[in-house]
N, C-alpha and C positions, 0 to 999 in steps of 0.2 A: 878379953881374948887371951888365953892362956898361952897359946902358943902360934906363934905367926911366919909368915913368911916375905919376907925382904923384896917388894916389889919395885923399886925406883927410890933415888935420894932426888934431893931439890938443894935449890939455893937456902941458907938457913933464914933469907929475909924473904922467901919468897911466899905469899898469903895463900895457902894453901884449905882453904878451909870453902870455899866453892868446889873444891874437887873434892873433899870429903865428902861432900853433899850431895855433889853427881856419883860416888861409889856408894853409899846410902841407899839413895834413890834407885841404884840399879840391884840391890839386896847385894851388897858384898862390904860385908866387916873391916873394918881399917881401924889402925893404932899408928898414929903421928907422935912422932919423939925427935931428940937431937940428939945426935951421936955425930964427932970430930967432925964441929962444925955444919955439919950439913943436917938436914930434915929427910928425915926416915921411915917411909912409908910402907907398913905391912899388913897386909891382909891374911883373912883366916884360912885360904886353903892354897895349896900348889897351882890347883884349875886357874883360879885369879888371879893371879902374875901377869898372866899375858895380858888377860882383859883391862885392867890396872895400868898398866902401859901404852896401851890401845889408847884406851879414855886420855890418859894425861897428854899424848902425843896431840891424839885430838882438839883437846881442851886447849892446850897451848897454841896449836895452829889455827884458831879462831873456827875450827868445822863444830865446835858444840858451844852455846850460849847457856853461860850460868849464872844469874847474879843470887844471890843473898836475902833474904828478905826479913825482916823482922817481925821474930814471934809474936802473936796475936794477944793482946793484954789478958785476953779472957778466951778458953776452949771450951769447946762443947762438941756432942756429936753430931750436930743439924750442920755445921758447917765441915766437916769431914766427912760428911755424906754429901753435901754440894760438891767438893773437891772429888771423890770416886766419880760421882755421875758424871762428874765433865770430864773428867781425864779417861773413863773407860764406859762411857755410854753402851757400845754394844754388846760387851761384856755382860754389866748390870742386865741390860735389855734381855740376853739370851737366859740370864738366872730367872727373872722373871719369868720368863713364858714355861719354862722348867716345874718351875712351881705351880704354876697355873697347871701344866701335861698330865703332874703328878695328884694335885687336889679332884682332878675330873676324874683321876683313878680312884683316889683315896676314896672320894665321897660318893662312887658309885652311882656313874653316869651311866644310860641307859646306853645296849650294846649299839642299839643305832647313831647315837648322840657319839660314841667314842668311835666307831666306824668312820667319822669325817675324816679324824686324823692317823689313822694306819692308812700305811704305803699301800695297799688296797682293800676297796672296801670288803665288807663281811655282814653277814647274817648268822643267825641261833633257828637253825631248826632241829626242838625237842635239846638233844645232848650233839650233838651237831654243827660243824662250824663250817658254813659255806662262802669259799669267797667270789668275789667278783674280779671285773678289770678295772684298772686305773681310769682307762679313756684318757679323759683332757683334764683332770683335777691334778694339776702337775704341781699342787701345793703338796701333797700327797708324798712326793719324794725328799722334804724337809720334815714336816711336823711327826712323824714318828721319834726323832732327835727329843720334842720335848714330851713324850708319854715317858713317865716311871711309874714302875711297878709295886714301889714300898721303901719306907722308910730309910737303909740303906742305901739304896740305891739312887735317893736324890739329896740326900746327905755327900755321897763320895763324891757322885759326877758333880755336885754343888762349888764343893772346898778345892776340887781341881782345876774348874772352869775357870774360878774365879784366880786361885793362882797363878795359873799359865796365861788359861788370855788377858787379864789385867795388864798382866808384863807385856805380854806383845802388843796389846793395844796403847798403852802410854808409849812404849818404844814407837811403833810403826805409824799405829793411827788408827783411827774408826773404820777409815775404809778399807784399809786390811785387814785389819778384823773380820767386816764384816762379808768381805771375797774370802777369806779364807774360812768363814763357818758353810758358809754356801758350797764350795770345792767339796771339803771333807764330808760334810752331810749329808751328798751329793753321792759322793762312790762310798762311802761308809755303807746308807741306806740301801743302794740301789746290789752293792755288793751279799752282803747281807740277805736281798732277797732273791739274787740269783742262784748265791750255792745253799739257802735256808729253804726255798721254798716258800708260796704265802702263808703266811704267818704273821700271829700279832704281837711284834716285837719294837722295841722301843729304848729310848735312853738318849743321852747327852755323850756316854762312855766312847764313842765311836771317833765323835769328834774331839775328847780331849784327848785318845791317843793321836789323835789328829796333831794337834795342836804341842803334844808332847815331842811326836817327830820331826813338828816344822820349829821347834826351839831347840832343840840338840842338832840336827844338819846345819840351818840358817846361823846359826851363834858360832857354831865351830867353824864355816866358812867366812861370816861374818863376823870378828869378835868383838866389834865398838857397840854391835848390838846389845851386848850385855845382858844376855836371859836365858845361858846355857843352863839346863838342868843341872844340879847336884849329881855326885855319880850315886852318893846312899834314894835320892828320889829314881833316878834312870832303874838302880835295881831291884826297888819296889814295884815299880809301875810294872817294866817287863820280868819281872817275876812272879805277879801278879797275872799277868798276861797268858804267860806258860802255864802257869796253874789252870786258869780257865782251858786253857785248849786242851791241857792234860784229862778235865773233867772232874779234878778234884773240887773245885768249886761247888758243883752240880751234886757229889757226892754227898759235902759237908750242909747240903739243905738249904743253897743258895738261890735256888729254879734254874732254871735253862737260862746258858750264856751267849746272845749274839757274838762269838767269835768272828765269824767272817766280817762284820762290821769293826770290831775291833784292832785288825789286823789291818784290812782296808785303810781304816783313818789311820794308821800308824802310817803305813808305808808310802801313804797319797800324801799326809802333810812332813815326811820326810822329803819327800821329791821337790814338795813347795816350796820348802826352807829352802832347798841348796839350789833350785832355778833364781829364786829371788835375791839370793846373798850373793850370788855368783854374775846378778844384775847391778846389785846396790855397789859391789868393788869395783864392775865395770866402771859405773856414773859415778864413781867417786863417794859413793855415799850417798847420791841425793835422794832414796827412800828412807834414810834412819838418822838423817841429823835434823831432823827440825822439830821432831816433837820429841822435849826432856821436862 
């Protein structure tokens, strides 16, 4: 770590190496030294100070459990993959179905067969695309979330979902997790097809700006949560974002961009972070210290 910043000194005898573990775990870099006497904690960016202090206050006041465990004589990746599954099941669970949404495009399911899962169904008459109503198949207003349309595009929403909900999900838990895919998926999709019109549109993208807005709100209200975005990720994603809406995406031969979904999930799991973090300070915390 080249160059750090000074978040907290410690006693020089005090065992500092479970809260290395807990800043680790929460993705923030740290370098322990001694300087006059004391134990010198610095991490890699300015953003981390506070969170850094947060945790250690924590740590110390017995609201987060850390112990130490001893490395595994022998690694491999069958049991690093049992640790993901358990620690972010709903996570894994939503890549899955993603991949599934996109192989039933890839391999060229029949229009009827891929009709199940658009937010309303559809027919091919000739060059022709007719839709229908929803009716009562209110599965309809999730499984559009896991249709992709190529390569790209379940490559990106993939490596995003998995970095953002991961995080949230070992922070909060499965069950937030998996209320908050439902939320976003929910007014993503449903938004998406009030200012879109029907249309056969699809993606995961909806919900990880979901998920992007409910970790920048909830983190900056919350900071013990420990899963604020980067400011270099915040201004890719929403630069990223502008571009789509600008249309240069569309321009550059990317196809049609659900924007209104896009936008949607931003601003709905924006609102969820900061009603939820603004819950968790009330109660002291009791939604974000028990699962580390």
């Amino acid at each position: 770590m080249p160059e750090g910043f000074v978040a907290l000194r410690a006693a020089a005898g005090e065992d500092l190496r479970p809260f290395a573990a807990l800043l680790q775990q929460q993705g923030i870099r740290c370098r322990i030294y001694e300087a006059a006497g004391d134990q010198v904690v610095e991490v890699a960016g300015e953003a981390q100070v506070h969170v850094a202090q947060t945790l250690y206050k924590a740590w110390r006041d017995g609201d987060i459990q850390l112990q130490l465990r001893a490395a595994p004589a022998r690694s491999s990746a069958r049991p690093e993959l049992a640790a993901a599954w358990h620690q972010a099941p709903v996570t894994i669970l939503l890549l899955l179905l993603s991949v599934a949404g996109f192989l039933l495009v890839y391999l060229g399911a029949s229009a009827e067969r891929l009709s199940l899962f658009t937010f309303t169904p559809f027919t091919i008459n000739g060059n022709t695309l007719q839709f229908g109503e929803m009716g009562g198949q209110y599965w309809r207003l999730l499984t559009p979330a896991f249709l992709h349309f190529g390569w790209l595009h379940i490559v990106f929403n993939s490596l995003w979902l998995w970095e953002l909900g991961a995080r949230i999900e070992r922070r909060l838990g499965s069950v937030h997790m998996l209320g908050l895919f439902v939320c976003i998926a929910l007014v993503s999709n449903g938004c998406q097809f009030v200012f879109g019109g029907p249309s056969i549109f699809g993606g995961m993208s909806g919900v990880v700006y979901g998920l992007l807005g409910f970790s920048f709100a909830g983190a900056r209200l919350q900071p013990v949560w420990g899963f604020e975005p980067s400011r270099p990720i915040m201004l890719l994603m929403v630069g990223w974002l502008l571009l789509c809406i600008a249309g240069v995406v569309e321009v550059l031969g990317f196809g049609a961009i659900a924007n209104a979904a896009h936008v949607a999930g931003l601003l709905s799991g924006a609102l969820l972070g900061a009603l939820l973090a603004l819950l968790s300070r009330r109660g002291g915390d009791s939604a974000g210290a028990g699962r580390l």
